[in-house]
C-alpha positions as CSV (number, residue, x, y, z in Angstrom):
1,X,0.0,0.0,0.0
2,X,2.7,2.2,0.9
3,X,4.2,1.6,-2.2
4,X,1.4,2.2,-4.4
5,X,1.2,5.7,-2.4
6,X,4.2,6.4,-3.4
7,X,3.8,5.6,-7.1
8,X,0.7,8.1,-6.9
9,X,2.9,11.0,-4.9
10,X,5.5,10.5,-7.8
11,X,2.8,10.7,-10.5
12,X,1.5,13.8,-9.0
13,X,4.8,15.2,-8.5
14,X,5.8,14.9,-11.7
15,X,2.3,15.8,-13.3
16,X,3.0,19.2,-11.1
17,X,6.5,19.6,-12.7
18,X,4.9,19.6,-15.9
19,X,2.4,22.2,-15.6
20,X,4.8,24.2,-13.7
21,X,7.3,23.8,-16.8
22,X,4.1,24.8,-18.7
23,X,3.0,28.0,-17.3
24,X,6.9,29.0,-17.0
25,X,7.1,28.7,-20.7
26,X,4.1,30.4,-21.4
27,X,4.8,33.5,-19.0
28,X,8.7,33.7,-20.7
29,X,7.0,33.8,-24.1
30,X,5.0,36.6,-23.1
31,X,7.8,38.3,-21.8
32,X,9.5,38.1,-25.0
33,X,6.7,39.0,-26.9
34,X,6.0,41.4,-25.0
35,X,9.8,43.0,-25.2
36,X,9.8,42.9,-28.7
37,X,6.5,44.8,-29.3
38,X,7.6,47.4,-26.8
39,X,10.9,47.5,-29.1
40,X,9.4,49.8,-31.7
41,X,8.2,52.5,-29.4
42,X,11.6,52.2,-27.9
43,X,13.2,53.2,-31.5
44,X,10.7,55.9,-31.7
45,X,11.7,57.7,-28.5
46,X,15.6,56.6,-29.3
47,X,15.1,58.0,-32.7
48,X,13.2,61.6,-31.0
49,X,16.2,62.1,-28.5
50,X,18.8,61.7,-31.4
51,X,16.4,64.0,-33.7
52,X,16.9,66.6,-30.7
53,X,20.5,66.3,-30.1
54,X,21.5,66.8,-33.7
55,X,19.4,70.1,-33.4
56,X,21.1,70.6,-30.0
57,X,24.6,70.5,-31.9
58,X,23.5,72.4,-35.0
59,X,22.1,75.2,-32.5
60,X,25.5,74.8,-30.5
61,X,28.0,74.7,-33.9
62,X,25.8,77.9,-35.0
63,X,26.3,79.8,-31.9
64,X,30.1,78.8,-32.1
65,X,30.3,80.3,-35.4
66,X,29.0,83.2,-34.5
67,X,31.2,83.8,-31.5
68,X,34.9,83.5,-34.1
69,X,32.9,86.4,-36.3
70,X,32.1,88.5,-33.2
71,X,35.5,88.0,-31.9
72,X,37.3,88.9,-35.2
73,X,35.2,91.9,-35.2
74,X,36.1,92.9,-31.8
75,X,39.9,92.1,-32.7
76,X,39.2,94.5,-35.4
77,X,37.9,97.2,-33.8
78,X,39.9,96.9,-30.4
79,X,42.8,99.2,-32.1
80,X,40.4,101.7,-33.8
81,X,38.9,102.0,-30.4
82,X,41.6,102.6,-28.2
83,X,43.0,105.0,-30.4
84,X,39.5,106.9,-30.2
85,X,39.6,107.4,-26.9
86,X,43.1,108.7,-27.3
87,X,44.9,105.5,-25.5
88,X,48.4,104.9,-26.4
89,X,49.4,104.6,-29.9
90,X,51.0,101.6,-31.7
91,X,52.2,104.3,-34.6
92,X,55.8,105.3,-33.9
93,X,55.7,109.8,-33.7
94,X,52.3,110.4,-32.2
């Protein structure tokens, strides 16, 4: 008898194993499928931030650009300046 019940616990045992193998599978495919359909909206948002850091740099390379003009104007201007306001004279006899 004791036997028997033992047969019947490993039966049961291994009938539980198998749905629990079950289920696990079925919840890791929904994982997965669920991963890759929530790939595409990650692309989109990846694809948004990159779209705004290009403009970022653009802005950034612009402003830059502006800067070397302003400074070469400044450069420019500096001596013209100084000599305006009747500061010391780089011209040899004044």
């Amino acid at each position: 008898m004791l036997l028997e019940q033992n047969q019947a616990l490993r039966r049961d045992l291994e009938t539980v194993r198998f749905e629990l193998r079950t289920i696990r599978t079925r919840d890791l495919a929904t994982a997965v499928r669920g991963d890759l359909t929530a790939l595409p909206r990650r692309d989109i948002a990846l694809e948004e931030l990159r779209k705004e850091r290009d403009q970022a740099l653009a802005a950034g390379r612009l402003a830059e650009a502006d800067l070397v003009v302003l400074r070469s104007v400044v450069q420019r201007l500096m001596p013209e300046n100084t000599r305006l306001l009747g500061g010391p004279s780089d011209t040899p006899g004044s």
